[in-house]
N, C-alpha and C positions, 0 to 999 in steps of 0.2 A: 602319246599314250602313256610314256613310261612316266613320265613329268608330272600328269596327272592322276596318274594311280601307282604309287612308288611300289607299293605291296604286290602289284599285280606277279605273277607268276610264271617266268617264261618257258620255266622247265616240266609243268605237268599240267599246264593249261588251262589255269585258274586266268581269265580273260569276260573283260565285257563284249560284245555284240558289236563288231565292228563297224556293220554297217549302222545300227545307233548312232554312234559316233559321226559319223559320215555325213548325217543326215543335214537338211540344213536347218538353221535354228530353227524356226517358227516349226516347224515339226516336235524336233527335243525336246523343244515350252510344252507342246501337244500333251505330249507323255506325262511329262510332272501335273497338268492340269486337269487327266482328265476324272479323278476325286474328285474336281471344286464342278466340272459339267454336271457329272450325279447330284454332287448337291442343289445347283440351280435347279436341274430339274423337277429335283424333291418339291423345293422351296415353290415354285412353281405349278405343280401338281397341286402340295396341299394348298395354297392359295386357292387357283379355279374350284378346288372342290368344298374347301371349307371357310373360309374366306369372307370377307364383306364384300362381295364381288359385286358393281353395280355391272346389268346385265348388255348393256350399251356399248359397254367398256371390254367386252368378251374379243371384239375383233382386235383390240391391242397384244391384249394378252393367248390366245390360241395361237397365234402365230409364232410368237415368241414360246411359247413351250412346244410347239412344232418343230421350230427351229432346232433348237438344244437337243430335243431328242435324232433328231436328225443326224446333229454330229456325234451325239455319243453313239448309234448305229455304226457310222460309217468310220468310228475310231479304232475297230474291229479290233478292241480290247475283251477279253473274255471274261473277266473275271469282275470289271466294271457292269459287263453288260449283266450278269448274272446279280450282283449285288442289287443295280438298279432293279430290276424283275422281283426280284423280293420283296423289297419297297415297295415298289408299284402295288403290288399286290396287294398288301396291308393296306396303301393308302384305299385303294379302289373298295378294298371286304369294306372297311371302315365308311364309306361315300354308297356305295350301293353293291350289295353282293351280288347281283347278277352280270353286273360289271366284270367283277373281279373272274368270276366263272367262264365267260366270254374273252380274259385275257390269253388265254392259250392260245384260241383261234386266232386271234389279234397275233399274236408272237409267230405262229404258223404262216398266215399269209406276208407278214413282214420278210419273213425267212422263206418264200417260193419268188417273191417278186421284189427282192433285195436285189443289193451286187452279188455274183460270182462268189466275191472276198467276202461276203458276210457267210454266204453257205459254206465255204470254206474254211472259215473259221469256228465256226455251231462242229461242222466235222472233225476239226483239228482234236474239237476234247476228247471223242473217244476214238480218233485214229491218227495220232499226231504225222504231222509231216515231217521226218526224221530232224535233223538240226533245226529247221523253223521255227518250230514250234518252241514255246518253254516247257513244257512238260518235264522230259528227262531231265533238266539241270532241276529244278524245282523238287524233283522229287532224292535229288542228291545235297541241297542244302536243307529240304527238312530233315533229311536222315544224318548230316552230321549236325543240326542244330539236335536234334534228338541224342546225339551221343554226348553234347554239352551240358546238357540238362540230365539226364542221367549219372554227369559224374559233377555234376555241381548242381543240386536239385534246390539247396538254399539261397542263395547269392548270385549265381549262377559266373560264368569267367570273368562279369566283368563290363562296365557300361565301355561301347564303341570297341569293345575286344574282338567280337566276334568279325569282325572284317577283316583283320589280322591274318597274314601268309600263316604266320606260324600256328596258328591257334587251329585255322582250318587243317592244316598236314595235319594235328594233333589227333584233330574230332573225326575227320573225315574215314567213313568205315574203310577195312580195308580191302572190301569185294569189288570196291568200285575202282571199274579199269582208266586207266588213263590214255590219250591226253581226254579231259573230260568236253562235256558237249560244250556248246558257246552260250554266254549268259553271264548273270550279272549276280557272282559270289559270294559281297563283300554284307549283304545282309539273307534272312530267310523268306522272303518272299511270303511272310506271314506274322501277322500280329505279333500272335499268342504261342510261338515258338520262339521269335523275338526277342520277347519280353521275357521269356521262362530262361532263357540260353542266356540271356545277358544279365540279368537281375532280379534270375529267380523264382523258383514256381509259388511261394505267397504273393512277391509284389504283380505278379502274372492276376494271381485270384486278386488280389484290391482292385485290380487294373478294369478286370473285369465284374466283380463286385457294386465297383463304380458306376459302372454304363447298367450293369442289372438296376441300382437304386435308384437310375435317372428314367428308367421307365415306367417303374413302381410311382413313384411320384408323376409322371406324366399323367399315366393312367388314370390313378386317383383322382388326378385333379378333372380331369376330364369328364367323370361321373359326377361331378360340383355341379358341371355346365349346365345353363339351359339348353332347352333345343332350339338349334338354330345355328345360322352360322356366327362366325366372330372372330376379332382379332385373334381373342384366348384359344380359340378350338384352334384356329390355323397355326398357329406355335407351336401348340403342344403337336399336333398331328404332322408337321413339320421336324421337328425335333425327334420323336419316334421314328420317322419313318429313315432320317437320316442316322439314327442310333443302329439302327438294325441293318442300313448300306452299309454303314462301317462296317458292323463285326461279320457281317457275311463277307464284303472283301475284302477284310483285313486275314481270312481262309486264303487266300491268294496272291496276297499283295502286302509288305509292309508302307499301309498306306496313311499312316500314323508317322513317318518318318518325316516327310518335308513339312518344314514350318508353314505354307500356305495351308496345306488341307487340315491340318490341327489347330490352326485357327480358326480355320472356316468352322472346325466341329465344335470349336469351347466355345463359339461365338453363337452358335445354334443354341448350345446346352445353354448358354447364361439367356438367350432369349425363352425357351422353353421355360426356366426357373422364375425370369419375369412373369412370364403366364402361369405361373403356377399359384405366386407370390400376388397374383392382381385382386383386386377387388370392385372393380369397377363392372357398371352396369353390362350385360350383354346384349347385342343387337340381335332382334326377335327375325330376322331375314330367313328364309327357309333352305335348307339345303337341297 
């Protein structure tokens, strides 16, 4: 533990989640990937729904977005499962709004006839399980990420500062009693405090400025389309719907941090800007 995180803090209990640690790989992989599940599932959604879907072909693919959603349910991740719902939602207004209105009941009976661990986890958000839960640390590194940004609102401490022992004693308010809950310090568990605490509350707004112009441009182009389904609609409505997982979990999660998930998401955007950029005929198939 000490080898791997030299910073960690044994005197006021700045510490990762032991039993994380503990766990065995193929779980730990679990964690870092479950951004790229959301995304497949996105990728996958707007496919069936806007897509050149020949209809034959449906028994391949239902299954397979079955699948995925299945694991991200039972990944009993909160924060993922809310971002995907968001999405979902947009994709579905966007494919059929009666759809999208009947997604609550659909979320309801998932969550009466789930695990246990799922209904306990829906309840964790507004009754956390004391230590279990992230709640309480969570809302102790937004609030010294909030006291970094307040005393460096331009620039902000510093790229990769904010993990720093010394930086956090610095920021950390000083109502908050020690040793502190268990959880994982060394970033904000959010985007766009992240980004503000580290480098800044302009490059925070371009950061997000950015992802605002990549749906403006989505959009747009979307109203080009004909009706019908098509490669171009499935991008774009891919692309958006994955724009909007992001910054909803990126409220929860700095999920912009591992090189896998920020690939997977500039890899969507430059697909989306392909479909934005196309000019080719569209197939007349009906949604």
């Amino acid at each position: 533990m000490e080898a791997q995180y030299p910073e960690t803090d044994k005197g006021v209990g700045i510490r990762v989640v032991p039993e994380l640690l503990a766990r065995p790989l193929p779980l730990r992989f679990m964690v870092d990937i479950l951004p790229l599940i959301r995304f497949v599932l996105l990728l996958l959604a707007a496919f069936l729904l806007f897509g050149p879907l020949d209809r034959w072909r449906l028994w391949i693919w239902l299954p397979c977005c079955a699948i995925v959603a299945t694991a991200l349910v039972l990944s009993n991740t909160r924060g993922v499962w809310i971002a995907a719902v968001v999405a979902g939602f947009y994709l579905l207004w966007e494919w059929r709004r009666w759809a999208a209105a009947a997604m609550p009941a659909v979320l309801l009976l998932v969550f009466w006839l789930g695990p246990a661990s799922v209904r306990e986890r829906v309840d964790s958000l507004l009754h956390p399980h004391g230590a279990t839960d992230s709640n309480e640390h969570r809302k102790i590194v937004w609030r010294t990420g909030w006291e970094m940004i307040k005393a460096h609102p331009l620039l902000g401490v510093g790229p990769d500062m904010v993990r720093k022992k010394a930086i956090q004693d610095e920021y950390r308010p000083k109502d908050i009693p020690l040793p502190l809950p268990e959880g994982f310090y060394e970033h904000a568990h959010n985007i766009y405090i992240q980004y503000a605490s580290e480098r800044g509350v302009p490059a925070t707004l371009f950061i997000v400025a950015a992802m605002g112009l990549a749906l403006y441009d989505f959009r747009r182009k979307l109203k080009d389309l004909p009706g019908g389904r098509s490669t171009e609609r499935y991008l774009l409505q891919a692309a958006i719907a994955i724009v909007i997982g992001t910054a909803v979990g990126g409220i929860f999660e700095y999920n912009l941090n591992d090189s896998e998930v920020l690939t997977m998401f500039l890899t969507t955007m430059c697909l989306g800007y392909i479909a934005v950029s196309s000019r080719t005929p569209q197939s007349k198939v009906p949604v």
